[in-house]
PASEBA-1860 file (N, C-alpha, C; in nm, 3 decimals):
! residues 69
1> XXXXXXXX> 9.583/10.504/8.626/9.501/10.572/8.530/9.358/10.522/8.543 ~ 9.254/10.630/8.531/9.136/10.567/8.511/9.025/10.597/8.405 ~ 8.979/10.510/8.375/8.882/10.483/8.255/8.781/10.549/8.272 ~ 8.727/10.590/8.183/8.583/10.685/8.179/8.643/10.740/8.276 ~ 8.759/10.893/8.281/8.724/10.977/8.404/8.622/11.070/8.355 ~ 8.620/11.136/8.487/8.546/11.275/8.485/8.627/11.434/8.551 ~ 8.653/11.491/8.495/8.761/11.610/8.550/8.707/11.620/8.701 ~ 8.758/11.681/8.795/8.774/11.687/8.910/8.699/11.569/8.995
9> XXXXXXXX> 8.654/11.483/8.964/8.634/11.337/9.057/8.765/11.280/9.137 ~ 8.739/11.242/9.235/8.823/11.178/9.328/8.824/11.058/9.311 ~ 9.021/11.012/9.328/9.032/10.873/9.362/9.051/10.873/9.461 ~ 9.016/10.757/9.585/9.058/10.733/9.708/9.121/10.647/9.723 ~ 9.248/10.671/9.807/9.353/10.558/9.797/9.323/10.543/9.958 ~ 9.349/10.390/9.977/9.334/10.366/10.139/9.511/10.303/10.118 ~ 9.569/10.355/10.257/9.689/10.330/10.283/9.673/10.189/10.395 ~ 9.697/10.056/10.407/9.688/9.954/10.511/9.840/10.001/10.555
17> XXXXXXXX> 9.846/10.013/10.709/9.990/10.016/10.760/10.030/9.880/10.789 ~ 10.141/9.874/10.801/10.184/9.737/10.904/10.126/9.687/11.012 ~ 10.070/9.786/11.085/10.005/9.764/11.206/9.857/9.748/11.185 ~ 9.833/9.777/11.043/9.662/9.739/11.026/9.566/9.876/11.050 ~ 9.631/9.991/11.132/9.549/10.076/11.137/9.599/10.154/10.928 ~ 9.494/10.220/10.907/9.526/10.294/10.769/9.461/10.405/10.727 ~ 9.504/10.461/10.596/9.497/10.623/10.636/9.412/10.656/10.494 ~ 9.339/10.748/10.492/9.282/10.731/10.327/9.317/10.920/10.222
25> XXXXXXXX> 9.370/10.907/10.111/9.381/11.012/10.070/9.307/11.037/9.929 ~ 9.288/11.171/9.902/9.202/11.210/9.778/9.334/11.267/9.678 ~ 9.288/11.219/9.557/9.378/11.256/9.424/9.245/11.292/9.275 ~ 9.270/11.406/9.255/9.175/11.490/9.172/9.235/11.402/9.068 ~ 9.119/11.370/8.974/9.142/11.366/8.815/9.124/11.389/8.697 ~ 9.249/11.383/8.662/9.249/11.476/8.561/9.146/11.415/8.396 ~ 9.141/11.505/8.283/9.056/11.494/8.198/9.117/11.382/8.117 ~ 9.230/11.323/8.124/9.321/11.218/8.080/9.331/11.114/8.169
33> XXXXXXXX> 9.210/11.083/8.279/9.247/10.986/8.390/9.333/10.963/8.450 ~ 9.446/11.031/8.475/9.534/11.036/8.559/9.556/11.103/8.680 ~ 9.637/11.096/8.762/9.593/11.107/8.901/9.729/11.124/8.972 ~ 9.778/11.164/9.046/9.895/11.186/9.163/9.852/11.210/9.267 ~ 9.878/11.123/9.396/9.854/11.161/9.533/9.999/11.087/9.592 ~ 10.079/11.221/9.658/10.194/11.167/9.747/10.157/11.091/9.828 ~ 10.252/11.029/9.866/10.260/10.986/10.022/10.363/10.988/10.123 ~ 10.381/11.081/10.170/10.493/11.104/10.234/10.529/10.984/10.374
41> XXXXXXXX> 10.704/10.945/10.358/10.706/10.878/10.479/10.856/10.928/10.534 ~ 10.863/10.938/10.684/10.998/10.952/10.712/11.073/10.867/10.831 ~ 11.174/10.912/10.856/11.245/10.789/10.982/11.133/10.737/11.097 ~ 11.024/10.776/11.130/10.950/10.759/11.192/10.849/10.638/11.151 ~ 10.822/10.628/11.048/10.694/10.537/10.944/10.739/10.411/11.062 ~ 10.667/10.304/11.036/10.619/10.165/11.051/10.705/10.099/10.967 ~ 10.788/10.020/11.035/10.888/9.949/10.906/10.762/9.805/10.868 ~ 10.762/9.762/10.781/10.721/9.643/10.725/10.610/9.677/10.590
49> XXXXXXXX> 10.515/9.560/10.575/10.412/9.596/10.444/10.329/9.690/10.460 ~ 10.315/9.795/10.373/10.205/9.880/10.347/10.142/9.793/10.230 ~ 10.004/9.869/10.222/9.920/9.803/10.116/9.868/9.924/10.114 ~ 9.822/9.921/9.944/9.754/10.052/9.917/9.596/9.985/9.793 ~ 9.513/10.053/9.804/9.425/10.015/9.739/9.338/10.155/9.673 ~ 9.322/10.136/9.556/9.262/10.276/9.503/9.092/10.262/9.427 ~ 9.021/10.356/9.485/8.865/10.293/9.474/8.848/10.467/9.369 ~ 8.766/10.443/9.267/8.712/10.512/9.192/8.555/10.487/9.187
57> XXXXXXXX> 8.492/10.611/9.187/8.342/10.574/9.195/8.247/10.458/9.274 ~ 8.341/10.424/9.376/8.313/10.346/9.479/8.387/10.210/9.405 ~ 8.411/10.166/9.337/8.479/10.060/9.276/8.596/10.005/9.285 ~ 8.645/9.959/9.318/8.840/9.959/9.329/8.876/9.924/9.170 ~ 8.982/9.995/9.178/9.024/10.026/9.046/9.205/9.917/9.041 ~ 9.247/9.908/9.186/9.380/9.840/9.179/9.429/9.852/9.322 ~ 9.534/9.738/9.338/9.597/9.735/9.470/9.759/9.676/9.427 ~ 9.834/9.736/9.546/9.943/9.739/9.529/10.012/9.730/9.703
65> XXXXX> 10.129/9.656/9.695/10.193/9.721/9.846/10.342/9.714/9.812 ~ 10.417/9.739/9.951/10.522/9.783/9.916/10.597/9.775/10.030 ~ 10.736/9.724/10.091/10.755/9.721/10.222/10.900/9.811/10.267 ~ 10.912/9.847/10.407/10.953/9.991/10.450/11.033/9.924/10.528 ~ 11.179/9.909/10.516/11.283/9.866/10.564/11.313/9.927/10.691
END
């Protein structure tokens, strides 16, 4: 969720792969600061840590990772 949004402003989430290369996606937000951006992965993905980091108004807003068996 983010504070002071603004309706259609973008969050940018940067995806870190396992391998260090990473991918960046846009999630519109809404007038309630909230936000959804999938991320799709399938038998193919990078098994190990992803890291994700989400920047609002150039700011990072939070980071998180998660690892892919």
């Amino acid at each position: 969720m983010v504070d002071d949004s603004k309706t259609g402003a973008y969050v940018i989430l940067t995806i870190i792969k396992p391998d260090q290369t990473f991918l960046s996606l846009k999630g519109i937000v809404t007038k309630s600061g909230e936000f959804i951006v999938p991320l799709m992965l399938d038998a193919s993905s990078l098994v190990g840590q992803y890291k994700v980091v989400a920047k609002y108004n150039a700011a990072e807003i939070g980071a998180a990772s998660f690892n892919v068996e």
